[in-house]
C-alpha positions in Angstrom: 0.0 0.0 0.0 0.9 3.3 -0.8 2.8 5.3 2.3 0.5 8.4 1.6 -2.9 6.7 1.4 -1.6 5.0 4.9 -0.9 8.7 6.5 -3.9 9.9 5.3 -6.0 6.6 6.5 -4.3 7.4 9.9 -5.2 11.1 9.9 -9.0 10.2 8.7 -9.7 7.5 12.1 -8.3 10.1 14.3 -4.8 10.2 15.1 -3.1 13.6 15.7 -0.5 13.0 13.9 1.2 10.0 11.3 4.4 9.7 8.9 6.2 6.9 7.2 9.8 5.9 8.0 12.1 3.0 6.8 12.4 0.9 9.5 16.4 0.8 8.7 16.4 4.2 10.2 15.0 2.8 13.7 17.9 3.0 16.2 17.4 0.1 18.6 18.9 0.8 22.2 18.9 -2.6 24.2 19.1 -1.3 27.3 15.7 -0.3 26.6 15.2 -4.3 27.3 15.4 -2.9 31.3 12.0 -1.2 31.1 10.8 -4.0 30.3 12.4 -5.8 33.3 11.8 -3.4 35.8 7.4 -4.5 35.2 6.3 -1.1 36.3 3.3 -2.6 33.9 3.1 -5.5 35.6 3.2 -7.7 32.3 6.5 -9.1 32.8 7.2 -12.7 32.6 2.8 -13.0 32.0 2.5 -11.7 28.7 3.1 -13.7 25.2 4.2 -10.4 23.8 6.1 -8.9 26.9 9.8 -10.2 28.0 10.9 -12.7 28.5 8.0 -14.7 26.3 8.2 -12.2 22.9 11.9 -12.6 22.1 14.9 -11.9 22.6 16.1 -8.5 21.8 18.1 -9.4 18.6 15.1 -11.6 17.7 12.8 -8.6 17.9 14.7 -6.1 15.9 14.9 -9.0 13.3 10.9 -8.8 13.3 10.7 -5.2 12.5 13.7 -5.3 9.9 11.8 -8.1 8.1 9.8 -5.0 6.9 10.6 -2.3 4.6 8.6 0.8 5.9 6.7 2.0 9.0 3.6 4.3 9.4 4.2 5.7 12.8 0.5 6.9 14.6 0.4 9.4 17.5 -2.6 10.0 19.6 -2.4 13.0 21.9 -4.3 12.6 25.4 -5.3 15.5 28.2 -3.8 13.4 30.9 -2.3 16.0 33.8 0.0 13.6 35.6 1.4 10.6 33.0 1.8 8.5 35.7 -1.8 8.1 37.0 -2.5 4.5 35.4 -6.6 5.5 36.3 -6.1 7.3 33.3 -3.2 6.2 31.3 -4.6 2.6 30.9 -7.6 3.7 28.9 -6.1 5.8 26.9 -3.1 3.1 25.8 -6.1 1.0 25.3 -8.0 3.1 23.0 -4.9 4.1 21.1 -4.0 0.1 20.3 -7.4 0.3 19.3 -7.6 2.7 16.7 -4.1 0.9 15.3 -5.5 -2.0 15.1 -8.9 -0.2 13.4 -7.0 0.5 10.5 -5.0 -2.5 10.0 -8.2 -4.2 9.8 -8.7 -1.6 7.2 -5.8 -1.8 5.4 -6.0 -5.5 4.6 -2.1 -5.9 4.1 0.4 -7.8 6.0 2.3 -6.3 8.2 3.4 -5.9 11.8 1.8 -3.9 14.6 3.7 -2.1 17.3 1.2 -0.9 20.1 2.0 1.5 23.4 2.3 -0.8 26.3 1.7 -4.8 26.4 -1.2 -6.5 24.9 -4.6 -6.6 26.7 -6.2 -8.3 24.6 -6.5 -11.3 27.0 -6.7 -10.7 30.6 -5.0 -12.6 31.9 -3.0 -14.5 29.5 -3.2 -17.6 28.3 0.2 -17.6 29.2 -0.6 -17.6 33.1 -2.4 -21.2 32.5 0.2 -22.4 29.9 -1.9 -22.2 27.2 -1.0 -21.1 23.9 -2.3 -17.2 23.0 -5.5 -17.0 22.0 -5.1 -14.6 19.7 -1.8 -14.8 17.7 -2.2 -12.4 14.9 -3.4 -9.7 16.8 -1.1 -9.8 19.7 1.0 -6.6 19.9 3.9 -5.6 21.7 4.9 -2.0 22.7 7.9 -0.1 21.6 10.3 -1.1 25.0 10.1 -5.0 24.0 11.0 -3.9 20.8 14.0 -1.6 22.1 13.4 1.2 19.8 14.1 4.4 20.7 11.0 6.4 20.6 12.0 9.8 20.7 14.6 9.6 17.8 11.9 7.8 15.8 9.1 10.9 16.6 12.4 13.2 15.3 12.9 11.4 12.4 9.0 11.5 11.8 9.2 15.5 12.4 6.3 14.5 15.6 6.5 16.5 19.0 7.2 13.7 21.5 7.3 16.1 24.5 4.0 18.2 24.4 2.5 20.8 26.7 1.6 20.7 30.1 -1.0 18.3 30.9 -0.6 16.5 27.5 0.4 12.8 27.3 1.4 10.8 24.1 1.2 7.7 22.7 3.0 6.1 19.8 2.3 2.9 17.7 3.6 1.3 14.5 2.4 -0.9 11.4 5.6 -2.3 10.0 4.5 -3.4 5.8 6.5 -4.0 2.7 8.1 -7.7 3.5 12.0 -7.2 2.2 12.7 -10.0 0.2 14.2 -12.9 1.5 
C-alpha cells in the first residue's frame, strides 16, 4: 500500500498525527530491554508479547527489519499527571485500538507495534500455559522492541514532549516484506 494513502488513513480514524519511516532508520537501544524488566506494567514474565516470552532483543529487531517501511501513529491525550495508570490505561487502550482499526482496514500484511503490552486477554493464556489465544493480533509496545522512541518521533518531524497536561502515545504498522 501506498505510504500516503496509509498517513492519510491514519489522519482520517483520528490520530493527531502520522508519517512513514524506513524501519532501517530505527535505532534500537537494548538497554531499553530494562524497562521491560523493571514491570512497572506489571506484564512481565505473564505476557506472550512482553519479555521474556516475545523474544529476545536481537530476535525482535529482526521482526521489524523483516519490513521495509513503518507508518508511525500518534494520539495525543489530556492526561495531567502521566503516571496516573486510572487514566493512562484507557487511553493506551484506546490508542491500540484505533491501530488495530486501521490494520483491519488496510488488509495488508504487516506488523503492529502498540503503546504498552497486549490486553487483549486478561490474563494471559500464558498464566495457564496455554497457547495465546489470539496470535495475529497480539501486539507488543515499543520497549520489547528496544526502539528508541523519541529519535523515531524526530525522524517522523512528531512532537514527543508536548505541553503541560498533555500525554502521548505512539504505535507502529511495519509493511512491505523485504525479500528474503
Amino acid at each position: 500500500m501506498d505510504g500516503k494513502k496509509l498517513v492519510d488513513l491514519a489522519l482520517e480514524l483520528g490520530f493527531a498525527d502520522a508519517a512513514i519511516i524506513d524501519t532501517d532508520k530505527l535505532v534500537f537501544v537494548p538497554a531499553f530491554r530494562t524497562l521491560c524488566e523493571e514491570n512497572q506494567c506489571g506484564k512481565y514474565g505473564v505476557n506472550y508479547a512482553c519479555p521474556p516470552a516475545c523474544g529476545t532483543v536481537e530476535e525482535m529487531k529482526e521482526k521489524v527489519l523483516c519490513w521495509k517501511q513503518a507508518l508511525v501513529m500518534q494520539t495525543m491525550w489530556d492526561i495531567e499527571d502521566p503516571l496516573d495508570s486510572a487514566q493512562i490505561k484507557p487511553a493506551k487502550s484506546a490508542h491500540n485500538q484505533l491501530t488495530r482499526q486501521l490494520i483491519d482496514q488496510v488488509d495488508e500484511p504487516g506488523l503492529m507495534i502498540g503503546v504498552s503490552g497486549c490486553s487483549l486477554c486478561d490474563p494471559c493464556a500464558i498464566t495457564t500455559g496455554e497457547p495465546c489465544r489470539f496470535p495475529k493480533m497480539q501486539c507488543s509496545c515499543m520497549s520489547a522492541y528496544c526502539i528508541f522512541v523519541k529519535e523515531m518521533t524526530d525522524l517522523c518531524h512528531m512532537d514527543y514532549e508536548c505541553a503541560p497536561g498533555i500525554t502521548t502515545f505512539f504505535s507502529m504498522f511495519c509493511f512491505d516484506k523485504r525479500d528474503s
